[in-house]
The first five atom37 places (N, CA, C, CB, O) and aatype in JSON, in Angstrom:
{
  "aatype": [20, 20, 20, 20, 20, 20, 20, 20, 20, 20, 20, 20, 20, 20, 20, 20, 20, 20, 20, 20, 20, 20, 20, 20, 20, 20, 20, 20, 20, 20, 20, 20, 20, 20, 20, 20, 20, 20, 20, 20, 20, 20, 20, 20, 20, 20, 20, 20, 20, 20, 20, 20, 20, 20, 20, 20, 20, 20, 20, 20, 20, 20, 20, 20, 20, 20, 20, 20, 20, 20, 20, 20, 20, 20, 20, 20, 20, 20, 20, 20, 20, 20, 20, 20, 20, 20, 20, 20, 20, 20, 20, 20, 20, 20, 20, 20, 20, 20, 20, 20, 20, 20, 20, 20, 20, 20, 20, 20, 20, 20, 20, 20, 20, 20, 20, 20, 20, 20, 20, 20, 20, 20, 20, 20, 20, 20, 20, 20, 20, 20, 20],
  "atom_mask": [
    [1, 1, 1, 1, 1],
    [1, 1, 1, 1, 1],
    [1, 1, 1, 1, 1],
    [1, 1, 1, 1, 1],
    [1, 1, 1, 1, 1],
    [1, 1, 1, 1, 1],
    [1, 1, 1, 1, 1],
    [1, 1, 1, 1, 1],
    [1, 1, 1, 1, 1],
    [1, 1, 1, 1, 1],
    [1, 1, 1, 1, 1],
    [1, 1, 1, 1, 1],
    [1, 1, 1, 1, 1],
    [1, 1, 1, 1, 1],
    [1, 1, 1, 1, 1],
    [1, 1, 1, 1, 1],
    [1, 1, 1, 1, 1],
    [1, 1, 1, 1, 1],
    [1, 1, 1, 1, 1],
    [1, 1, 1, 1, 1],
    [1, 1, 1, 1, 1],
    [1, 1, 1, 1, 1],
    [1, 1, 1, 1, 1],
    [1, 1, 1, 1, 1],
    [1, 1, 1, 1, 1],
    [1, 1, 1, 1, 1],
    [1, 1, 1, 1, 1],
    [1, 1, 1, 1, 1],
    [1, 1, 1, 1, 1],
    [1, 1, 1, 1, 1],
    [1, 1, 1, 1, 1],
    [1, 1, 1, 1, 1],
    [1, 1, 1, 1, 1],
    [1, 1, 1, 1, 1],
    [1, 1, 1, 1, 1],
    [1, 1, 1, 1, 1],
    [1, 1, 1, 1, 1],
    [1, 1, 1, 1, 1],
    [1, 1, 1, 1, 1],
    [1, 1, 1, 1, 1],
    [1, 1, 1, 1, 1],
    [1, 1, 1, 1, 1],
    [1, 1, 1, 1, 1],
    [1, 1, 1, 1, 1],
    [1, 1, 1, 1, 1],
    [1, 1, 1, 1, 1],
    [1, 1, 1, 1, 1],
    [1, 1, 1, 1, 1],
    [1, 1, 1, 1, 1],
    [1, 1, 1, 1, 1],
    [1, 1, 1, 1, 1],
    [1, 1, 1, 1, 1],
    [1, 1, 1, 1, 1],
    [1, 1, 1, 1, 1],
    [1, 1, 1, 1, 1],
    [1, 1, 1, 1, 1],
    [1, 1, 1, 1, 1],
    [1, 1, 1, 1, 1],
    [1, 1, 1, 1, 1],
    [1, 1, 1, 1, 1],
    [1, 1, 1, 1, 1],
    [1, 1, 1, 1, 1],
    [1, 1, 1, 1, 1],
    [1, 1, 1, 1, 1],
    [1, 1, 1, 1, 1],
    [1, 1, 1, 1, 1],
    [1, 1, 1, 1, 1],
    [1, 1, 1, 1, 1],
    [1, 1, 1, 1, 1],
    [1, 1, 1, 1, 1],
    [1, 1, 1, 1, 1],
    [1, 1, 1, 1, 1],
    [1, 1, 1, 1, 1],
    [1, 1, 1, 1, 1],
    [1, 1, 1, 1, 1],
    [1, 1, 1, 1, 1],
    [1, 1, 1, 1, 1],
    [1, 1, 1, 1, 1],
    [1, 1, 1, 1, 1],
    [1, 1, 1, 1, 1],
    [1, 1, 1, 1, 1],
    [1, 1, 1, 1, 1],
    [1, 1, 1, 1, 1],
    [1, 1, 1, 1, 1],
    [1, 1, 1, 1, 1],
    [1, 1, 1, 1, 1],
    [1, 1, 1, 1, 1],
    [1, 1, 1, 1, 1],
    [1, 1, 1, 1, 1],
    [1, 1, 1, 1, 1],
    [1, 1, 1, 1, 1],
    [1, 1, 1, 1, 1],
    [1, 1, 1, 1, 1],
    [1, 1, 1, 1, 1],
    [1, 1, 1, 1, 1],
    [1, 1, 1, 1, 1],
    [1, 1, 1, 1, 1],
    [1, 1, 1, 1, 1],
    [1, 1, 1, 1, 1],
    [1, 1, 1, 1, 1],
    [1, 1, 1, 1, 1],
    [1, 1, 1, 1, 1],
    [1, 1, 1, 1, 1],
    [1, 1, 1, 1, 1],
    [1, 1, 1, 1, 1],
    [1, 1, 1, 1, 1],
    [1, 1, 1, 1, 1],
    [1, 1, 1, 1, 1],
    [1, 1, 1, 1, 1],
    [1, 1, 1, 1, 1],
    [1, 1, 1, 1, 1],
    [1, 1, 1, 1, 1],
    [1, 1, 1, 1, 1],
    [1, 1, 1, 1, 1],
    [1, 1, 1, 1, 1],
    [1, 1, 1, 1, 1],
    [1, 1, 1, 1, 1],
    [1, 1, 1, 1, 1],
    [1, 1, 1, 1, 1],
    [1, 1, 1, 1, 1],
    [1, 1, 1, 1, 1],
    [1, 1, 1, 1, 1],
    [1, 1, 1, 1, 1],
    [1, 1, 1, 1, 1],
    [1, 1, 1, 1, 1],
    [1, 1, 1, 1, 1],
    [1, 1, 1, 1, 1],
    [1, 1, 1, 1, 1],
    [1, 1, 1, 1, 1],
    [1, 1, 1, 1, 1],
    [1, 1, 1, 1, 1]
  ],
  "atom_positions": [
    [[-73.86, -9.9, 47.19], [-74.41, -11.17, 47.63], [-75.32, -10.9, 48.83], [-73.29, -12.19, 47.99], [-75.06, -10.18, 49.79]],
    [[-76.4, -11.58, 48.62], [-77.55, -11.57, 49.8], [-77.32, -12.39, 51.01], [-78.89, -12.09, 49.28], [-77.25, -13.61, 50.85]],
    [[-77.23, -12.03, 51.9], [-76.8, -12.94, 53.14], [-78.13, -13.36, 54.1], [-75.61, -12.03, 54.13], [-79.1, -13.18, 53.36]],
    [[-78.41, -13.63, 54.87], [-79.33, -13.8, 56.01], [-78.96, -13.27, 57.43], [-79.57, -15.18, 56.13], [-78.15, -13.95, 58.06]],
    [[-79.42, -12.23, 57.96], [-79.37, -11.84, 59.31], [-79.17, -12.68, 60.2], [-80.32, -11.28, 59.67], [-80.24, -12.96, 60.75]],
    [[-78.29, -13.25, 60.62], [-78.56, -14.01, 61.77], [-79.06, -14.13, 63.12], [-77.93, -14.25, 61.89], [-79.5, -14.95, 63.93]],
    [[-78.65, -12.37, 62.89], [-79.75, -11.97, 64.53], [-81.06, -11.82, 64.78], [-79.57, -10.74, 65.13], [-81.66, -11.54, 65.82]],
    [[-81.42, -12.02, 63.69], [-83.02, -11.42, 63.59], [-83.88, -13.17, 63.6], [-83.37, -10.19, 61.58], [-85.03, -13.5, 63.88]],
    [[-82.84, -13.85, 63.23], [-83.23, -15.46, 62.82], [-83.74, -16.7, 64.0], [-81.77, -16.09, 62.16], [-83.09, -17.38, 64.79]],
    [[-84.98, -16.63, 63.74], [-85.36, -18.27, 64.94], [-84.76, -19.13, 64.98], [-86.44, -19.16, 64.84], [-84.93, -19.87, 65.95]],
    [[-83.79, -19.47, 64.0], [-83.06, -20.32, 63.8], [-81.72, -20.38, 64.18], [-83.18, -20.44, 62.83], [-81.17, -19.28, 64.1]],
    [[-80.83, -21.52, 64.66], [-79.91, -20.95, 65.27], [-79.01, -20.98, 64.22], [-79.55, -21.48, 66.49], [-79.44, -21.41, 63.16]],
    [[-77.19, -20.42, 64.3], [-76.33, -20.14, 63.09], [-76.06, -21.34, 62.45], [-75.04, -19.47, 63.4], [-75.96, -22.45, 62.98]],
    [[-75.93, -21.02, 61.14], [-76.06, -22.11, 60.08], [-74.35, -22.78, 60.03], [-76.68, -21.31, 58.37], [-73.42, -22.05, 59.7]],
    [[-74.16, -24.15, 60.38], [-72.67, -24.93, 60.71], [-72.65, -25.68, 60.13], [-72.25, -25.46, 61.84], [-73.02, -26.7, 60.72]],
    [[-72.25, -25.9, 58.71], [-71.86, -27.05, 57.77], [-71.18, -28.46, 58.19], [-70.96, -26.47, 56.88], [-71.22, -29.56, 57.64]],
    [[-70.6, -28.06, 59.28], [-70.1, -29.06, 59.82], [-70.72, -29.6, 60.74], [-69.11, -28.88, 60.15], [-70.15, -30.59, 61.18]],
    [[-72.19, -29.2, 61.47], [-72.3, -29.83, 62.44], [-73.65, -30.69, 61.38], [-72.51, -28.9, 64.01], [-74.37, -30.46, 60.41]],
    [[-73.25, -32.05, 62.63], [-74.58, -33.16, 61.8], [-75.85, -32.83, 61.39], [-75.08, -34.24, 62.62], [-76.42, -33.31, 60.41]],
    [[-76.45, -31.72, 62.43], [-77.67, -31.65, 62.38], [-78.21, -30.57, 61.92], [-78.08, -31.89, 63.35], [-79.39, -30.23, 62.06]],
    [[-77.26, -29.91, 61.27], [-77.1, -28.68, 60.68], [-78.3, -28.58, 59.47], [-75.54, -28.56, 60.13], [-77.81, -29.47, 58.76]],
    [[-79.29, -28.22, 58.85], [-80.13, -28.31, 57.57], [-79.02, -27.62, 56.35], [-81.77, -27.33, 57.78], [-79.31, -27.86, 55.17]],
    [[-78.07, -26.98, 56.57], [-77.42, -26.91, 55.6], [-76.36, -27.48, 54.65], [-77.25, -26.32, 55.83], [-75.67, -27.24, 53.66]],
    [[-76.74, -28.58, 55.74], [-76.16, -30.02, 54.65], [-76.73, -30.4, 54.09], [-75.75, -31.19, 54.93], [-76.3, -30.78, 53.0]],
    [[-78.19, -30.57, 54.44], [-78.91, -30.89, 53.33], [-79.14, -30.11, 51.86], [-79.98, -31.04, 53.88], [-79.34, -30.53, 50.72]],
    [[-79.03, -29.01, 52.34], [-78.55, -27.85, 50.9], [-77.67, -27.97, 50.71], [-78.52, -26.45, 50.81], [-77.81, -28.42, 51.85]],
    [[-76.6, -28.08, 50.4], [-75.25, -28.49, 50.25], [-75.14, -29.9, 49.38], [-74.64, -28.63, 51.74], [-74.25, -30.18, 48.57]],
    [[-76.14, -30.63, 49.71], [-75.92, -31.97, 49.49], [-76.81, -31.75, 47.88], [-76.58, -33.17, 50.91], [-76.57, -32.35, 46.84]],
    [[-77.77, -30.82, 48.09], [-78.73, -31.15, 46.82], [-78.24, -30.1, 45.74], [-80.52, -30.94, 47.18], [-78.63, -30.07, 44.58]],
    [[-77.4, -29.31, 46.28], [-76.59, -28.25, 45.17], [-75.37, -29.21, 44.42], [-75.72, -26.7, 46.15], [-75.22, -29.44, 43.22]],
    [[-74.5, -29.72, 45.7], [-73.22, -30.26, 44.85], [-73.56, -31.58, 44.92], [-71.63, -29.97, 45.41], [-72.82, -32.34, 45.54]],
    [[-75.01, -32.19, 44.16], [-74.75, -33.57, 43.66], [-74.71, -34.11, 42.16], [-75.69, -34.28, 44.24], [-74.7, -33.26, 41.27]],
    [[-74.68, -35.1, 41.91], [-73.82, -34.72, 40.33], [-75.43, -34.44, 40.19], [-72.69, -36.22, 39.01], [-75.75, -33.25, 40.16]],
    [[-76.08, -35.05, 40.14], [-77.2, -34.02, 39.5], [-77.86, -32.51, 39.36], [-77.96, -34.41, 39.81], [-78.21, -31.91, 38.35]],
    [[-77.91, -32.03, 41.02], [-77.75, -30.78, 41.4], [-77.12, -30.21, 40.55], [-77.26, -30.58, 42.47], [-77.73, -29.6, 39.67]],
    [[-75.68, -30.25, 40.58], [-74.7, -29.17, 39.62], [-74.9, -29.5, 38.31], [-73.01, -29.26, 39.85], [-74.2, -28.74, 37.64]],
    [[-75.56, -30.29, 37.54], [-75.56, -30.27, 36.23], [-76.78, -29.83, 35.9], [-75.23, -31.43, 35.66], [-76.8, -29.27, 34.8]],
    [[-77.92, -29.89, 36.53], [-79.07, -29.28, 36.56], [-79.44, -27.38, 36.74], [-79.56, -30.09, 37.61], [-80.18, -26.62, 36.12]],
    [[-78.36, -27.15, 38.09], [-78.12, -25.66, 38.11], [-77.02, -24.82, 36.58], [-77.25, -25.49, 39.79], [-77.0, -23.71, 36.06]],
    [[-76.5, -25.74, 36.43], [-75.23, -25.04, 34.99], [-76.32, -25.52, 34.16], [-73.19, -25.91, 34.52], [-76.51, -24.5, 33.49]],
    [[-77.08, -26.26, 33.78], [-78.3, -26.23, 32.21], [-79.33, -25.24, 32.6], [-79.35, -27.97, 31.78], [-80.06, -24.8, 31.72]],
    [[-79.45, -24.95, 33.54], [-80.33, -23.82, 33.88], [-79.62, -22.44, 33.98], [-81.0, -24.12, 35.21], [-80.29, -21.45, 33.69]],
    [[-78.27, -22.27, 34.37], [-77.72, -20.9, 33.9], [-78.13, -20.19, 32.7], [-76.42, -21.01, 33.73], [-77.91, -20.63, 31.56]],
    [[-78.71, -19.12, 32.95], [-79.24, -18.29, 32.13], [-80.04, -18.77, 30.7], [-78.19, -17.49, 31.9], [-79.95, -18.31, 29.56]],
    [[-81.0, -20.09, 31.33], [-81.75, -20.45, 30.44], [-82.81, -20.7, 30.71], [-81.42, -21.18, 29.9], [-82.64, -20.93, 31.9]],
    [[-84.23, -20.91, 30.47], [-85.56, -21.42, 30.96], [-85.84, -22.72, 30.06], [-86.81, -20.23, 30.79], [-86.06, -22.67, 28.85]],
    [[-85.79, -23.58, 30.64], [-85.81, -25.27, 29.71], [-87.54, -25.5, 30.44], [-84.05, -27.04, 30.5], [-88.14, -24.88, 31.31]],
    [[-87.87, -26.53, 29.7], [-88.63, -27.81, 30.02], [-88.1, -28.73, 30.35], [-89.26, -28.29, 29.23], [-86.97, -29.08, 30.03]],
    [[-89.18, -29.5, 31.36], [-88.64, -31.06, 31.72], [-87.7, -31.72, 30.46], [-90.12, -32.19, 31.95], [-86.47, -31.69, 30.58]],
    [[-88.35, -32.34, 29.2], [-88.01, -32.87, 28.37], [-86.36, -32.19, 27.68], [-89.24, -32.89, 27.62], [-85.51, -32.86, 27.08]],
    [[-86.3, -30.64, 28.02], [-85.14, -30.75, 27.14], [-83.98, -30.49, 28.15], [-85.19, -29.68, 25.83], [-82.78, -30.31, 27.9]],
    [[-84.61, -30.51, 29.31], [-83.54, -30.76, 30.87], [-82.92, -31.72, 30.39], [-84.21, -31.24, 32.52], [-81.84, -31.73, 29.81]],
    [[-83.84, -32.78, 30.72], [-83.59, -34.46, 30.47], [-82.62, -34.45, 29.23], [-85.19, -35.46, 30.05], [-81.63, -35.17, 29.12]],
    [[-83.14, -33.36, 28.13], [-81.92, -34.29, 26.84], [-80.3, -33.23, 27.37], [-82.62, -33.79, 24.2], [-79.12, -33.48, 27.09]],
    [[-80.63, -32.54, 27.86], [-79.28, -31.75, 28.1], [-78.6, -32.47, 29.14], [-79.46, -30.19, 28.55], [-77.44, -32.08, 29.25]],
    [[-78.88, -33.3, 29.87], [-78.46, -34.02, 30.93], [-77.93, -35.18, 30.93], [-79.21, -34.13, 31.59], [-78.08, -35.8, 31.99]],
    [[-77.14, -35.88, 29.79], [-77.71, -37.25, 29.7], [-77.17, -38.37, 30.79], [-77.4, -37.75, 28.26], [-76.08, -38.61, 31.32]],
    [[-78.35, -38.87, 30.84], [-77.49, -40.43, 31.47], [-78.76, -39.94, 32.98], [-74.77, -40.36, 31.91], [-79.01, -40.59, 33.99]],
    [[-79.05, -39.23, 32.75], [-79.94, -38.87, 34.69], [-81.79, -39.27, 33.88], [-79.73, -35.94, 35.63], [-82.46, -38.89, 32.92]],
    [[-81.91, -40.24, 35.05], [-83.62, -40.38, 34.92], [-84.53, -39.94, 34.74], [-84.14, -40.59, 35.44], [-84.33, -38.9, 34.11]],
    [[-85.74, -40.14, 34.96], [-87.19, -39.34, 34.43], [-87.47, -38.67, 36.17], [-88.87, -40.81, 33.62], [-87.74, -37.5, 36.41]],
    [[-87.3, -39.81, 37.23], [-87.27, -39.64, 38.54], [-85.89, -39.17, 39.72], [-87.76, -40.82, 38.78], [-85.88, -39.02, 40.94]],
    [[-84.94, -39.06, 38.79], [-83.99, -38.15, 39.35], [-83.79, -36.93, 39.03], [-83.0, -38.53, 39.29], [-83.2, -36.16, 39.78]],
    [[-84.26, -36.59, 37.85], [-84.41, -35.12, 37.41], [-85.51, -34.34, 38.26], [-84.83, -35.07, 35.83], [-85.52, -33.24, 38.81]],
    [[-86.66, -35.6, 38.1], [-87.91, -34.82, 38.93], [-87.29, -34.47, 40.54], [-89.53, -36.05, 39.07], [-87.51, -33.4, 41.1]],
    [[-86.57, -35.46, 41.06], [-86.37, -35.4, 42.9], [-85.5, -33.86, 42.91], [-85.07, -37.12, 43.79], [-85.67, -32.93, 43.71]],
    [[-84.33, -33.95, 41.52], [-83.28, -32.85, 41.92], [-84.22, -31.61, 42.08], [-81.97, -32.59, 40.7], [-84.15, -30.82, 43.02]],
    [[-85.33, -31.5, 40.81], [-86.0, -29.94, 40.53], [-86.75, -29.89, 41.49], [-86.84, -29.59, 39.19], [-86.99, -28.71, 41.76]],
    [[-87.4, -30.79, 42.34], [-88.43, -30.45, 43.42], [-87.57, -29.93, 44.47], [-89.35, -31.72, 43.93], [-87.86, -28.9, 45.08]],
    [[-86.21, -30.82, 44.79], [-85.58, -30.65, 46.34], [-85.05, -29.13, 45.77], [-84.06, -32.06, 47.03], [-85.26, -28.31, 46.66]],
    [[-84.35, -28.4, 44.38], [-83.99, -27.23, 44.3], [-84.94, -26.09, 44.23], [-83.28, -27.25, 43.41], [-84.63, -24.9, 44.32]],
    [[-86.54, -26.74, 44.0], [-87.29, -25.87, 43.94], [-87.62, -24.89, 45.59], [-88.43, -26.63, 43.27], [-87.93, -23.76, 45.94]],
    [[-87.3, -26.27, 46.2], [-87.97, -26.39, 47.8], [-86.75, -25.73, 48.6], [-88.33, -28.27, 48.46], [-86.86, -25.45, 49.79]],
    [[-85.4, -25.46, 47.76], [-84.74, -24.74, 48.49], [-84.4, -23.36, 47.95], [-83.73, -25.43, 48.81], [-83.46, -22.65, 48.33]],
    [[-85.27, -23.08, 47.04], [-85.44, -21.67, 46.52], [-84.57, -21.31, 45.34], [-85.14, -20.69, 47.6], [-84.46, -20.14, 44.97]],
    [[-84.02, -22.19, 44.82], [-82.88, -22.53, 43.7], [-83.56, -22.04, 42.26], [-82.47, -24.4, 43.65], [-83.14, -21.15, 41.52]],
    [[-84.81, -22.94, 42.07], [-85.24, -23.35, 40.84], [-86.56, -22.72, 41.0], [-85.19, -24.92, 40.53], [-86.9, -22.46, 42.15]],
    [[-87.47, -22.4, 39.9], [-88.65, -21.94, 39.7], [-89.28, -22.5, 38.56], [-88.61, -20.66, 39.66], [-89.17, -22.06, 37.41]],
    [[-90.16, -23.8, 39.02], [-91.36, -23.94, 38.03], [-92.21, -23.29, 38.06], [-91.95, -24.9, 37.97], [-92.68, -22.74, 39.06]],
    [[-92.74, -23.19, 36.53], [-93.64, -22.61, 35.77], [-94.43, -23.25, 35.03], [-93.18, -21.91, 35.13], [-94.19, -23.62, 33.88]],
    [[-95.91, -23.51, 35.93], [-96.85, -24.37, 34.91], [-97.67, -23.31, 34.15], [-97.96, -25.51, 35.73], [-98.09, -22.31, 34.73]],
    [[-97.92, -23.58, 32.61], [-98.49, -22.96, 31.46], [-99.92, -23.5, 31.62], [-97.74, -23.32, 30.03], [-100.09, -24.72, 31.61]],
    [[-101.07, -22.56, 31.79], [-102.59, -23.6, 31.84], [-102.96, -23.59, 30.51], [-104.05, -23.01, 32.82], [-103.87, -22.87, 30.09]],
    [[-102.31, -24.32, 29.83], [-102.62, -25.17, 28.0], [-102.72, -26.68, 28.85], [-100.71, -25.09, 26.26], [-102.51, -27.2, 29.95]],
    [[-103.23, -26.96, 27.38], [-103.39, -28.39, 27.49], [-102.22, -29.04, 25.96], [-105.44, -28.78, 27.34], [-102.31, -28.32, 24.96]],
    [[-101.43, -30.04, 25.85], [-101.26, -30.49, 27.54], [-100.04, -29.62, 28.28], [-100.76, -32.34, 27.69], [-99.02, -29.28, 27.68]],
    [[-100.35, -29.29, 29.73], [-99.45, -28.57, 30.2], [-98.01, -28.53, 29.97], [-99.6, -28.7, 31.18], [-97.29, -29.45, 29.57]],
    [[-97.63, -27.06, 30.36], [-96.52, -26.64, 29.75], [-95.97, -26.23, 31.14], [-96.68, -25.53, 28.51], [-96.48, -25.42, 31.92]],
    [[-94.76, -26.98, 31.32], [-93.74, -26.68, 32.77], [-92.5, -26.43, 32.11], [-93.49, -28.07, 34.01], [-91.88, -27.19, 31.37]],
    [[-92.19, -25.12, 32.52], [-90.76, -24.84, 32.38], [-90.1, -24.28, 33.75], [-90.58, -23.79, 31.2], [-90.65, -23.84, 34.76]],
    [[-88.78, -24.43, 33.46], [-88.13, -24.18, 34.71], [-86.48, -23.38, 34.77], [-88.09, -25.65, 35.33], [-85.42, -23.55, 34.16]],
    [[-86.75, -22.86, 35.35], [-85.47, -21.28, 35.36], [-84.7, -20.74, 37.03], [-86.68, -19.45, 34.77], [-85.39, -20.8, 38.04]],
    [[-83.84, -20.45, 37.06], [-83.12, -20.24, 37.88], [-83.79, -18.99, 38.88], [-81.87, -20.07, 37.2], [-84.17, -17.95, 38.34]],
    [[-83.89, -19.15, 40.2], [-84.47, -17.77, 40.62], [-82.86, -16.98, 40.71], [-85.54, -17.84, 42.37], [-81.86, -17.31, 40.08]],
    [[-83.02, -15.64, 41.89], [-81.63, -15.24, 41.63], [-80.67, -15.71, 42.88], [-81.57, -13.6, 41.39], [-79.45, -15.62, 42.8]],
    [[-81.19, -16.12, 43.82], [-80.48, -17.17, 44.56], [-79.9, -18.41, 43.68], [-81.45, -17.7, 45.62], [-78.71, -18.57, 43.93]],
    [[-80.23, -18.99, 43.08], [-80.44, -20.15, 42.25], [-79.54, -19.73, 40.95], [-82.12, -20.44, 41.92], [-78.89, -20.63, 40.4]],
    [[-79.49, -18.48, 40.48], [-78.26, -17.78, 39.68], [-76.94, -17.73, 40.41], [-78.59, -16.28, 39.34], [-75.99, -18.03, 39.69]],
    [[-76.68, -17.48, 41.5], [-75.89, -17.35, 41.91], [-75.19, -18.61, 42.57], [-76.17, -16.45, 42.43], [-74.0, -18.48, 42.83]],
    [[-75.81, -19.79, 42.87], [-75.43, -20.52, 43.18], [-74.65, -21.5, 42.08], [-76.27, -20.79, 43.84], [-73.69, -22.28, 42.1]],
    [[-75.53, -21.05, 41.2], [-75.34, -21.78, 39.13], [-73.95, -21.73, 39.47], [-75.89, -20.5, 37.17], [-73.03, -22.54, 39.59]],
    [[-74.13, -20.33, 39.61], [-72.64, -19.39, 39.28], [-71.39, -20.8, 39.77], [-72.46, -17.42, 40.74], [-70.73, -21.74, 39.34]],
    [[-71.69, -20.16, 40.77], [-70.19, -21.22, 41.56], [-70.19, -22.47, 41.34], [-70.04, -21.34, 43.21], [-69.06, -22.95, 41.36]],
    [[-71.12, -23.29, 41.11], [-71.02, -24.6, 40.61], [-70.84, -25.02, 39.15], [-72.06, -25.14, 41.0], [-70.42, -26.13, 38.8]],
    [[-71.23, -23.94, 38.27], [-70.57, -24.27, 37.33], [-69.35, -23.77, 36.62], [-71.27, -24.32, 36.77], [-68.97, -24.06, 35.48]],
    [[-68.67, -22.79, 37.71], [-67.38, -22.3, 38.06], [-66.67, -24.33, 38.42], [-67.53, -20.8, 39.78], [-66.01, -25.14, 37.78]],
    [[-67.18, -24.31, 39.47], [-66.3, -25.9, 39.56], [-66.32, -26.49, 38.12], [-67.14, -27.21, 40.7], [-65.33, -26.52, 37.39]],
    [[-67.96, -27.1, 37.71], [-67.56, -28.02, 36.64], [-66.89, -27.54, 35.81], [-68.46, -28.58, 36.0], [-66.35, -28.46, 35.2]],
    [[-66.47, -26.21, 35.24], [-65.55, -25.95, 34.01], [-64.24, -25.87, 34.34], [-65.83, -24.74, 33.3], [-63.48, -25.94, 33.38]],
    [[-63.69, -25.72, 35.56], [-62.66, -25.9, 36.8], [-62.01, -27.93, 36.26], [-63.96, -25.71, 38.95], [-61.03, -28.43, 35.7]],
    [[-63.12, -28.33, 36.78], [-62.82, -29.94, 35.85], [-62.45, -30.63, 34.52], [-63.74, -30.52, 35.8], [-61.7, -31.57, 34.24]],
    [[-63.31, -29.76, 33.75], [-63.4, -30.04, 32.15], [-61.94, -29.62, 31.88], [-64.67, -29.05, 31.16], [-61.12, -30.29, 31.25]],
    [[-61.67, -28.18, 32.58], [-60.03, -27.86, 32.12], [-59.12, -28.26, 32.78], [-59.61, -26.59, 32.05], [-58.0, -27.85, 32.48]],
    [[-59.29, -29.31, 34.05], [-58.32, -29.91, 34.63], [-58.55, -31.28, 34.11], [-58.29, -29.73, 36.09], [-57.85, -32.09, 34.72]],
    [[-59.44, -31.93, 32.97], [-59.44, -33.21, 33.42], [-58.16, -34.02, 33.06], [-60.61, -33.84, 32.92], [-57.85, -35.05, 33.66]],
    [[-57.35, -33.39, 31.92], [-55.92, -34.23, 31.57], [-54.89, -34.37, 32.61], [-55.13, -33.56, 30.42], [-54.21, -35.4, 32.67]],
    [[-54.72, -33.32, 33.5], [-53.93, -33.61, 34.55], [-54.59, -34.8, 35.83], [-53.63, -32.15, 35.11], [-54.05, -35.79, 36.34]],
    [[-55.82, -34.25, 36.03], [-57.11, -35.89, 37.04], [-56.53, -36.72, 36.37], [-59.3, -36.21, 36.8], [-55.6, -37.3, 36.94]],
    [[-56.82, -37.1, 35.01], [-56.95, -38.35, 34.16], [-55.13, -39.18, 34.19], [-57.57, -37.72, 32.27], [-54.91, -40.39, 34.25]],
    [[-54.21, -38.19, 34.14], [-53.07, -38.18, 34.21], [-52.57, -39.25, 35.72], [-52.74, -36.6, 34.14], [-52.1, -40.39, 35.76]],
    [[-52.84, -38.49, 36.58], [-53.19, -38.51, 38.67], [-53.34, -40.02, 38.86], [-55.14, -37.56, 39.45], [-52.64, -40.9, 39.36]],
    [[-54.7, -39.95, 38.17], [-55.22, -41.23, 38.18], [-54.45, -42.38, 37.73], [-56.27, -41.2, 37.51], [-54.05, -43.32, 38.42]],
    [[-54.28, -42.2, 36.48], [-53.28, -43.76, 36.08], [-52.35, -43.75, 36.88], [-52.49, -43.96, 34.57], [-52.07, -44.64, 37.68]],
    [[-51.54, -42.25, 36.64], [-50.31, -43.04, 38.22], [-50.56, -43.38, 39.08], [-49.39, -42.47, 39.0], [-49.59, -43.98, 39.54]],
    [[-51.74, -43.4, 40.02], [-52.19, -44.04, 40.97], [-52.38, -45.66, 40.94], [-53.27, -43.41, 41.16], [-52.02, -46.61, 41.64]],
    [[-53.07, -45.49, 39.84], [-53.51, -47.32, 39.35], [-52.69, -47.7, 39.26], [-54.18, -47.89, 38.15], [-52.59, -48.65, 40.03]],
    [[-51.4, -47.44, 38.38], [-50.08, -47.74, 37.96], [-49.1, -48.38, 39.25], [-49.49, -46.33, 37.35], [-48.13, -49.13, 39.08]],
    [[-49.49, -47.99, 40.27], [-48.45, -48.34, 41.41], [-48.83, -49.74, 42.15], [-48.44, -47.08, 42.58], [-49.98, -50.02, 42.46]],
    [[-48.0, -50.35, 42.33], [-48.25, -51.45, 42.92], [-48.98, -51.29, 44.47], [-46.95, -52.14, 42.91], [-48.8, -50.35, 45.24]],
    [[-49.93, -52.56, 44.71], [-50.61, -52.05, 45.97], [-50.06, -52.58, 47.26], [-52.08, -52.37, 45.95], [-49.75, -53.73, 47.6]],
    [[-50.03, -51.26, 47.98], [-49.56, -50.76, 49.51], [-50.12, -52.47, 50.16], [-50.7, -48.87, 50.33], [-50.02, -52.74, 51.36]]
  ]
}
């Protein structure tokens, strides 16, 4: 795993916890439901807009676009415009952006195989009379 020098860095150390930290804002655009479903359809694949969108369902024409720009802008994602007419944009994981896939779609399959016990959690929760 590639890390960042911190000593060499203008920037001061990166604190998830503190407010003003910019790595919440990465944080925020990796684990949002869009983020993570956008980085796992891009694991080890190169899509187009259009078949993002059908692999995604239920996410917009303008939330797909905000997720791929804010992951592009954090070095995640790599568009690729084709000079045909009419243009051809596809889009693929860089290897920062592989690796991040990685762990997030480590969670979502983490879910898919927990969801009977969540789903389980849940009704007993509902189930109880309220506090």
């Amino acid at each position: 795993m590639e890390r960042h020098d911190a000593t060499t860095s203008p920037f001061p150390p990166p604190n998830v916890n503190a407010a003003a930290c910019p790595s919440r804002h990465v944080l925020e655009h990796v684990t949002s439901r869009w983020g993570v479903l956008v980085l796992a359809a891009l694991c080890g694949e190169t899509l187009r807009f259009s078949a993002l969108r059908r692999r995604i369902e239920g996410v917009s024409e303008k939330m797909l676009a905000q997720t791929l720009r804010a992951l592009e802008r954090d070095g995640f994602v790599r568009r690729v415009v084709h000079p045909v007419i009419p243009p051809h944009v596809e889009y693929s994981l860089t290897p920062t952006g592989r690796e991040v896939a990685e762990r997030v779609s480590a969670l979502a399959r983490w879910v898919e195989g927990h969801l009977p016990a969540v789903l389980e959690a849940q009704a007993h929760y509902d189930a109880r009379a309220p506090e």
